[in-house]
C-alpha positions as CSV (number, residue, x, y, z in Angstrom):
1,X,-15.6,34.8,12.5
2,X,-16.2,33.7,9.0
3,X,-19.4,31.4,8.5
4,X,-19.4,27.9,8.0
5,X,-18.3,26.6,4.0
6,X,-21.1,24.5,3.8
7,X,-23.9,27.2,5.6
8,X,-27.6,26.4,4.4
9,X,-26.3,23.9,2.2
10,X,-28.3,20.2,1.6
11,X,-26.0,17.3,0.8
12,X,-26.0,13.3,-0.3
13,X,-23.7,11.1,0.3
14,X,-23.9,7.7,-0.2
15,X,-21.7,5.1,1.2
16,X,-21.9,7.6,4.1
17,X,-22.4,4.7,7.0
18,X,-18.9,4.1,7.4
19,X,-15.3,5.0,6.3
20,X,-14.5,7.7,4.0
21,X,-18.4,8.9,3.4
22,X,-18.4,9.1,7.4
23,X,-15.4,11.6,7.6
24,X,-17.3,13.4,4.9
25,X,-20.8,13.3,6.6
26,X,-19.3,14.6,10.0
27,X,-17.1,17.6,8.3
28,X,-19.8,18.3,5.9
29,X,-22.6,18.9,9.2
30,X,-19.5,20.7,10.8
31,X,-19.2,23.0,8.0
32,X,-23.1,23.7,8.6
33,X,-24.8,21.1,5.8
34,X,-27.4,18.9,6.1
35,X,-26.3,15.7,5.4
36,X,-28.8,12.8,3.9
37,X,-26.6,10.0,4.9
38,X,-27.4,7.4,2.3
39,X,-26.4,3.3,2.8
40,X,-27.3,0.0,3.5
41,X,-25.9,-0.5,7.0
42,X,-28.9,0.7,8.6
43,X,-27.5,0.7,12.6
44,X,-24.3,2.1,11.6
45,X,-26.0,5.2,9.6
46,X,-28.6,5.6,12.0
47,X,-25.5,5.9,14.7
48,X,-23.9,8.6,13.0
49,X,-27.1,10.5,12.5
50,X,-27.7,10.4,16.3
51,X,-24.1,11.5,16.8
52,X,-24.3,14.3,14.7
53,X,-27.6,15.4,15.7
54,X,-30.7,14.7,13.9
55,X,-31.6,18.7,13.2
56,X,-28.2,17.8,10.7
57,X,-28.4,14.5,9.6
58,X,-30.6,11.7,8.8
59,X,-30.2,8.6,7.3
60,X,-31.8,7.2,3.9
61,X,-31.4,3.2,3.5
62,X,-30.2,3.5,-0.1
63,X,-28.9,0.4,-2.5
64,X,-27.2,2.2,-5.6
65,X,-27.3,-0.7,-7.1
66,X,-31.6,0.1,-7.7
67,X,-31.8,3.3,-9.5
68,X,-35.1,3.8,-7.5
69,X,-34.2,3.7,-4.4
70,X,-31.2,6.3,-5.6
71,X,-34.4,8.2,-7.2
72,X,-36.4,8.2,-3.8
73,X,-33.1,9.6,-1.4
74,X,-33.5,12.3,-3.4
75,X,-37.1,12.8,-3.4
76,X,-37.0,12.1,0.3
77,X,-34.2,15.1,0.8
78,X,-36.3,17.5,-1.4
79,X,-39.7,16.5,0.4
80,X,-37.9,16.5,4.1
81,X,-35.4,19.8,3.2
82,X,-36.9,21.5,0.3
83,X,-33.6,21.0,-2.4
84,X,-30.3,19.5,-2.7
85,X,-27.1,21.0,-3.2
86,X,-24.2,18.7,-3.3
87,X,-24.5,15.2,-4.2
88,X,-21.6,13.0,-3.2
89,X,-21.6,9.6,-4.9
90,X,-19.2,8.1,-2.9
91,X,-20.3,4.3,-2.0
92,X,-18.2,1.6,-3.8
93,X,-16.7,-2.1,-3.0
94,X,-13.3,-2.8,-3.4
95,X,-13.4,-6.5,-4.8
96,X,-11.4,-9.7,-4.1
97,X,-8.3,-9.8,-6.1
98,X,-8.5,-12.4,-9.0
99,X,-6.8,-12.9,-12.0
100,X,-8.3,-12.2,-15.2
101,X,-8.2,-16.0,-16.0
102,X,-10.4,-16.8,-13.2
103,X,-12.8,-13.8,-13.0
104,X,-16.1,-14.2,-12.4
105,X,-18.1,-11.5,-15.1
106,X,-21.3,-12.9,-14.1
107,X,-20.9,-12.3,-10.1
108,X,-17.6,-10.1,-8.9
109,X,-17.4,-7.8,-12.2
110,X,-21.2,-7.3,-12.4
111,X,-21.5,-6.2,-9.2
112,X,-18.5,-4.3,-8.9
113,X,-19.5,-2.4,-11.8
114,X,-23.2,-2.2,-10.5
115,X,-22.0,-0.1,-7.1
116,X,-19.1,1.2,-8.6
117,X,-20.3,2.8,-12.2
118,X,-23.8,2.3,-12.7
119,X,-24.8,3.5,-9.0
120,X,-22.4,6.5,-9.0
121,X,-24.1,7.4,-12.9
122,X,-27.8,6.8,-11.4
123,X,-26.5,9.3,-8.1
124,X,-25.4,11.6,-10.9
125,X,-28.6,11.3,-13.3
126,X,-31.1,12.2,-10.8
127,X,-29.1,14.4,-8.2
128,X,-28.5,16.5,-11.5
129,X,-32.2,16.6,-12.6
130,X,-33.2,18.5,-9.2
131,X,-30.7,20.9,-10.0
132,X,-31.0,21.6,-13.4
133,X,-34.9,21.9,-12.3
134,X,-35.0,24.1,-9.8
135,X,-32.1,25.9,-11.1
136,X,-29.3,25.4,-8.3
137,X,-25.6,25.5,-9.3
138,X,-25.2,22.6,-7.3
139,X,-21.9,20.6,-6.7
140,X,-21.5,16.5,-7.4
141,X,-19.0,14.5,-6.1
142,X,-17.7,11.1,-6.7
143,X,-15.5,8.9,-4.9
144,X,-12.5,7.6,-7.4
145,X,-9.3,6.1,-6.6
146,X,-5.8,6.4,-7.8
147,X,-6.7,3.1,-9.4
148,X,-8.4,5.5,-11.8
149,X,-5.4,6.4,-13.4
150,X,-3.0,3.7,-13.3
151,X,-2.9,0.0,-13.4
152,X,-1.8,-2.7,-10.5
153,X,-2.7,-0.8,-7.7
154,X,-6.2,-2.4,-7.2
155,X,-8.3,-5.6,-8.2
156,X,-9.0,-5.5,-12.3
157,X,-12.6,-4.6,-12.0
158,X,-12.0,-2.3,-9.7
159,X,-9.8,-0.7,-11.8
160,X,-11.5,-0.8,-14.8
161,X,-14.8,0.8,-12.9
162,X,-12.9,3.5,-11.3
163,X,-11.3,4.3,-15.0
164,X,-14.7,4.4,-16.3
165,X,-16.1,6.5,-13.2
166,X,-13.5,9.4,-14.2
167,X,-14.1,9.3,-18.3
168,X,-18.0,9.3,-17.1
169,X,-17.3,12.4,-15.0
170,X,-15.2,14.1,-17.8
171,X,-18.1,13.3,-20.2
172,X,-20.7,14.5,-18.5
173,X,-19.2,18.1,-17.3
174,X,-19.7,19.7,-20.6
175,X,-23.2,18.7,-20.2
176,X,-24.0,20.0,-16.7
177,X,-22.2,22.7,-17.1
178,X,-24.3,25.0,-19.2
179,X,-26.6,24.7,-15.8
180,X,-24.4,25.9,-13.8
181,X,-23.4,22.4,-12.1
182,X,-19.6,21.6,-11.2
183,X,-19.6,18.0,-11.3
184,X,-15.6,16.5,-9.9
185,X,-13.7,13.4,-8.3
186,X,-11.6,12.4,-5.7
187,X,-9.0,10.0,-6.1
188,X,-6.8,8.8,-2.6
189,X,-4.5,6.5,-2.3
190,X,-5.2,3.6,0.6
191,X,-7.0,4.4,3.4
192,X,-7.5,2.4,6.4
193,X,-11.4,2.4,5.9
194,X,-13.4,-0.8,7.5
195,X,-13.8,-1.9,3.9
196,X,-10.5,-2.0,3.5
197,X,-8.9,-3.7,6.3
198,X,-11.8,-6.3,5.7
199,X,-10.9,-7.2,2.4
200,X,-7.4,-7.8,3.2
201,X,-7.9,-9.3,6.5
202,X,-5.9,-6.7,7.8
203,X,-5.8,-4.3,10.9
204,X,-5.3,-0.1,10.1
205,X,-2.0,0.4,11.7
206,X,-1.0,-2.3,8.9
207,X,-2.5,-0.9,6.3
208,X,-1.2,2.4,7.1
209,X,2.6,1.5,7.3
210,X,2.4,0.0,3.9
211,X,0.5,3.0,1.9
212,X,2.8,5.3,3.5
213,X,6.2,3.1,2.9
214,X,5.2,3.6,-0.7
215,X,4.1,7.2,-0.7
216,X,5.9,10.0,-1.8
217,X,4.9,12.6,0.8
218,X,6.6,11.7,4.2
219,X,5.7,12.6,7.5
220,X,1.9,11.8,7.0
221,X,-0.1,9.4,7.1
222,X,-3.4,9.0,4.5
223,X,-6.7,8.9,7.1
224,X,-10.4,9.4,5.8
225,X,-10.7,13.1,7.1
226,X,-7.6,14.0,4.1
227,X,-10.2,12.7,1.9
228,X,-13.0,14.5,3.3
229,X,-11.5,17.8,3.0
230,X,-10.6,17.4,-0.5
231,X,-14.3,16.2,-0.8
232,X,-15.4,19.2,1.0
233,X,-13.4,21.8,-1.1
234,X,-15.1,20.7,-3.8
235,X,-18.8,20.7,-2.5
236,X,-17.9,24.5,-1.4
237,X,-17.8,27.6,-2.9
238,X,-14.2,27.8,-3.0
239,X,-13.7,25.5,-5.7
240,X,-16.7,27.5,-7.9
241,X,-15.2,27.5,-11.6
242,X,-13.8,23.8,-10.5
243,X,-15.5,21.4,-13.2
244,X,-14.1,17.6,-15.1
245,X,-11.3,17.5,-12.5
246,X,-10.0,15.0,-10.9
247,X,-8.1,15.4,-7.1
248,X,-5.8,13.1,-6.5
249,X,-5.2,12.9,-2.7
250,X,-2.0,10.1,-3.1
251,X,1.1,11.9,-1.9
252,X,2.3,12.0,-5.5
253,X,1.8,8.6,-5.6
254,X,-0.1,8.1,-9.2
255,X,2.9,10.3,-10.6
256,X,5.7,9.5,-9.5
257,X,7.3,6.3,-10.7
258,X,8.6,4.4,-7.9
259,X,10.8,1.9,-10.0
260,X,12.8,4.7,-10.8
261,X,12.6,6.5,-7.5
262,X,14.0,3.3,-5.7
263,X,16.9,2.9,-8.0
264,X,17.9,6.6,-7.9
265,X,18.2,5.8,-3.8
């Protein structure tokens, strides 16, 4: 029986009360990790840690928006497990569509860019310092979108934040690499997350049908777990000389034009 892909392993992930950072927290524990699970909905992450088991999980309340309370999960995880392997910046807020007329930079784009960008680069800054300081050729992890490489498949500043989130990723690789630190993205395509479903005001079965109407890859259909695993083959070891990349998880749908694909039918 070959041992778990995670064994001994100590992970982050934020965002992790809920959604796609669930999935992740439950296969990550499954694939023998510890898992900090790190949010602000305190009953819901407190849930999953008792579902889990609390000798692999615990939950960190944890507003990336304040760099210090990103600074003190990590200082909790090395004080409660010793060091930190993988951090997985995966919390993030969708946004109200607007149009760029109306939009509100002091409120909506702000904040959008606050969770989005600034608390993904402070999850990065001081996940990073642990491991360039103890030495641990550690694995980070951030959530992206396919709205990270094209436009009009997501609000504007969600767009733009998850276009910065990848170019901050690329830039800092180069960096982190002479440490011995893989530092990647994923991107999916829409998933029937809570998040979702309420920002649309719709249910997951609808949400579902649409995504995979427009996908390219039939006969499946986008969940949170597809986005875990991807998550998950980049925290492991099996994705080792992996660095500045970013994994789509769309069913082709970031590269294949569908205006052309319709009129070809």
């Amino acid at each position: 029986m070959s041992k778990p892909r995670l064994e001994g392993k100590v992970a982050i992930i934020t965002g992790a009360a809920s959604g796609i950072g669930e999935a992740a927290a439950r296969l990550f524990a499954e694939n023998g990790a510890i898992v900090i699970i790190a949010d602000i909905q305190d009953e819901m992450g407190n849930q999953i840690v008792a579902s889990i088991g609390p000798e692999k999980a615990s939950y960190r309340h944890c507003d990336v928006r304040d760099e210090e309370q990103v600074k003190d999960t990590v200082a909790y995880t090395l004080e409660k497990y010793g060091k930190l392997d993988i951090m997985y910046s995966n919390a993030g807020i969708l946004g109200l569509p607007c149009s760029i007329l109306e939009m509100d930079l002091a409120d909506q784009f702000n904040n959008i860019m606050a969770i989005n960008l600034r608390g993904a680069a402070a999850a990065i800054k001081h996940g990073a310092r642990v491991m360039v300081e103890r030495k641990i050729l550690g694995s980070i992890i951030c959530t992206a979108s396919v709205s990270a490489s094209i436009g009009g498949a997501g609000p504007h500043s969600y767009t733009a934040s998850k276009h910065a989130l990848v170019g901050l990723i690329r830039s800092v690789s180069g960096e982190l690499g002479k440490y011995g630190i893989r530092i990647n993205c994923v991107s999916p395509y829409a998933v029937a997350t809570p998040m979702t479903c309420s920002v649309y005001n719709l249910d997951p079965s609808t949400i579902e049908a649409s995504s995979s109407a427009l996908s390219h890859l039939k006969g499946i259909v986008l969940k949170a777990r597809h986005v875990a695993e991807a998550a998950l083959f980049l925290a492991s070891d099996e994705s080792a000389y992996i660095s500045g990349h970013n994994l789509t998880v769309d069913g082709a749908f970031s590269v294949f034009n569908n205006v052309t694909s319709t009129i070809r039918r």
